[in-house]
C-alpha positions, 0 to 999 in steps of 0.5 A: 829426520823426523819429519821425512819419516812422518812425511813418508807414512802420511804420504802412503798410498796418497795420489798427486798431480803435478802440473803448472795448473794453467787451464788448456783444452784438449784441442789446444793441447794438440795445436801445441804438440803440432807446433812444437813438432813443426808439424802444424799444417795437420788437422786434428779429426774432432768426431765429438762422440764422447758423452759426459765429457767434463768441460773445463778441468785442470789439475791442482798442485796444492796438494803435492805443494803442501805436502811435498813442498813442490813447485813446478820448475818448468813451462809447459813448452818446454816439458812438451818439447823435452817429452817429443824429444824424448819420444822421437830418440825412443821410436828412432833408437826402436825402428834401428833396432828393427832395421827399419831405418 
C-alpha cells in the first residue's frame, strides 16, 4: 500500500507514452491504415511543406515501464484494427443519428 501511495505522488503531473517502440514512418503508418481498411488502392497526397520536420523519432516506454511496471500487450495491427473499428461504429452510430444512413 505503501508503494502504490509513493508511486501516485511521484508519478503527478508526470507525461508517458506508450507504444511497442517499433520505428515506422508517417508514410508507412498511412500504408498500413489503408491496408487494414482494405482500402489500399488509394494514394496518399505528400506536399512536403512541412519545415524542421525530425526525420526519424519513436516513442519510448522506458519511462512508463519503470515506473508503472508497463508493457505493451498488443501489435501494432491489431491496435490500429481495434482503433478503425472503433471509429468506423462511432461515425456509423453518428450518421444514424443524423438520419444519413
Amino acid at each position: 500500500m505503501l508503494y502504490l501511495m509513493t508511486l501516485r505522488i511521484a508519478i503527478v503531473g508526470e507525461a508517458f507514452n506508450f507504444s511497442n517502440q517499433l520505428q515506422i514512418s508517417v508514410l508507412e503508418l498511412v500504408h498500413r491504415i489503408l491496408a487494414l481498411m482494405n482500402k489500399s488502392y488509394l494514394e496518399p497526397v505528400i506536399l512536403n511543406e512541412s519545415r524542421n520536420e525530425i526525420k526519424h523519432q519513436y516513442l519510448s516506454t522506458e519511462k512508463a515501464q519503470k515506473l508503472l511496471k508497463w508493457k505493451p500487450i498488443s501489435t501494432l495491427d491489431r491496435g490500429l484494427s481495434e482503433t478503425i473499428k472503433w471509429y468506423q461504429n462511432f461515425v456509423d452510430h453518428k450518421l444514424a443519428l443524423t438520419g444519413i444512413i
